[in-house]
Structure formats: structure tokens, C-alpha cells
N, C-alpha and C positions, 0 to 999 in steps of 0.2 A: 741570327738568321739574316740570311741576305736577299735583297729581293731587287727585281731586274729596276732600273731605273722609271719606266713608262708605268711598272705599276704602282711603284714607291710614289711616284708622283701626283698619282688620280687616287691617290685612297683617301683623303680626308674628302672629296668632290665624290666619292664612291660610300661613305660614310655618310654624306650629307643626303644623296639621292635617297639612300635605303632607308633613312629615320624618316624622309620625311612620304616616302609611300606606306611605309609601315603607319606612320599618325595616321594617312589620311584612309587607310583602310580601318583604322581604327572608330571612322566615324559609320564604316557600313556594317559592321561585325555587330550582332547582339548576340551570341550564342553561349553561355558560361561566363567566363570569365576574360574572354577575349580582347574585348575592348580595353581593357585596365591593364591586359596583357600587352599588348601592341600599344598600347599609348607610352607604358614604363619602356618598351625596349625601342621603341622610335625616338622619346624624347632622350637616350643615353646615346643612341646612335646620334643623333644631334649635335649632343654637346659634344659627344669625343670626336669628329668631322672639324667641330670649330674650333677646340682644345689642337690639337693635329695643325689645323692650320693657321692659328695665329701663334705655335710655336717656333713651326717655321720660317715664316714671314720675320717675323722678329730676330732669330738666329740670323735669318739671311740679311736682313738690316744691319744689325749688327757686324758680318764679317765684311759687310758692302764698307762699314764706316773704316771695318781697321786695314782692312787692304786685303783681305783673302779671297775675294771674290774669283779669284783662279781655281777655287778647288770644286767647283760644280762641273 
């Protein structure tokens, strides 16, 4: 799947905003099971946002050292 650059770009910062309105709505919810529900899918929306972006960061370290940095 290919996907345009600007979005490719903001998804792990688009990951990060959504877990963590999802937590904090997690703190206003008491209705069933909601809050445990929004706490489980804001804290995975989290890690994968940081997962995401310290993959990259790394990759891009990485091709910075060995000379690739042309291919962005």
C-alpha cells in the first residue's frame, strides 16, 4: 500500500495525538466498560505512534551514516 508522502509522514504524530485523547477521555467515561476500553486502545495507539517513530528516526540515522540520505 502506498501512501502520499505528507501523510506517510504525520502518522506516528497522528498515532500519538489519537491514544492520547483517547487516554484522556478515558478519565471522563464511566459508562460499562469504557474506560478500560479507551485506556487499552489509547495506551496501543501510544506505543505504536512511538514504535513508528523511533523506527524511523533510526532507519534514517542509519542511511544518514552510510551515505543514502539522497533517497528521501
Amino acid at each position: 500500500m502506498w501512501v502520499s508522502k505528507p501523510i506517510y509522514e504525520s502518522l506516528p504524530y497522528f498515532y500519538l495525538l489519537v491514544g492520547t485523547i483517547i487516554l484522556a477521555a478515558s478519565l471522563y467515561l464511566n459508562h460499562w466498560y469504557w474506560p478500560e476500553l479507551c485506556f487499552g486502545v489509547g495506551l496501543i495507539c501510544l506505543v505504536a505512534g512511538l514504535v513508528v517513530w523511533l523506527k524511523r528516526r533510526d532507519h534514517r540515522d542509519q542511511d544518514r551514516r552510510s551515505g543514502n540520505a539522497d533517497s528521501y
